[in-house]
N, C-alpha and C positions, 0 to 999 in steps of 0.2 A: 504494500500500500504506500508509493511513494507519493502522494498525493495527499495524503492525511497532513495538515499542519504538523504535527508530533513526531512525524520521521520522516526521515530525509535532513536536507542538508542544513546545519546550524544545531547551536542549541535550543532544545525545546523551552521554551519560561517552563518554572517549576512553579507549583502551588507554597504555597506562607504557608512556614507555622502556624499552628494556635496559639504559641506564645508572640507570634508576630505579628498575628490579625488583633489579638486584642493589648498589644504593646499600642501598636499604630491607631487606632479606636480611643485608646485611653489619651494618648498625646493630640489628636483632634478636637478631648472634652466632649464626645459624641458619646451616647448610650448605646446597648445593641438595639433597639427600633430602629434610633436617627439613623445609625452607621445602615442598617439594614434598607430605608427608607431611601438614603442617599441613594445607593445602588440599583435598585428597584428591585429588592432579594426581598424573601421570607424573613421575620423574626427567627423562626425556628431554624432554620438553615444559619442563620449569623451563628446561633447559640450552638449551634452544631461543630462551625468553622472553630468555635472557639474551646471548646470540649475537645475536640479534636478525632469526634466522631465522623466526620467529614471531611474531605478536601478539599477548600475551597480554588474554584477553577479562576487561573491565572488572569484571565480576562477579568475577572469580577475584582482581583487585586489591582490588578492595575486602574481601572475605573475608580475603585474607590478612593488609591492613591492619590490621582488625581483631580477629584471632585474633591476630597480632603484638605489636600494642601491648598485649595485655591478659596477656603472657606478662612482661612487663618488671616488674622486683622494685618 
């Protein structure tokens, strides 16, 4: 499947920690709704990313990244 974004040539983004998704969350001052809401994610799926029952998909990192940073005075 050379054609799948995830292989082939380059490095793949990797999915965040949970201790990265809610490091990055906590330094926003964001709750998980807002951070969830930002993104247009499930509560339960944030709480998931941050449990680390989940992995949150690299696309939704980097969207949050930044719509995040760009919230900061």
């Amino acid at each position: 499947m050379t054609n799948h974004p995830n292989r082939g040539r380059g490095t793949p983004a990797a999915s965040p920690t949970p201790e990265r998704v809610r490091a990055a969350r906590e330094a926003a001052g964001l709750s998980q709704s807002s951070a969830a809401e930002l993104i247009h994610s499930g509560l339960r799926a944030w709480q998931e990313w941050e449990a680390g029952n989940r992995r949150m998909h690299p696309a939704f990192w980097e969207l949050f990244k930044l719509k995040s940073s760009s919230r900061a005075p």
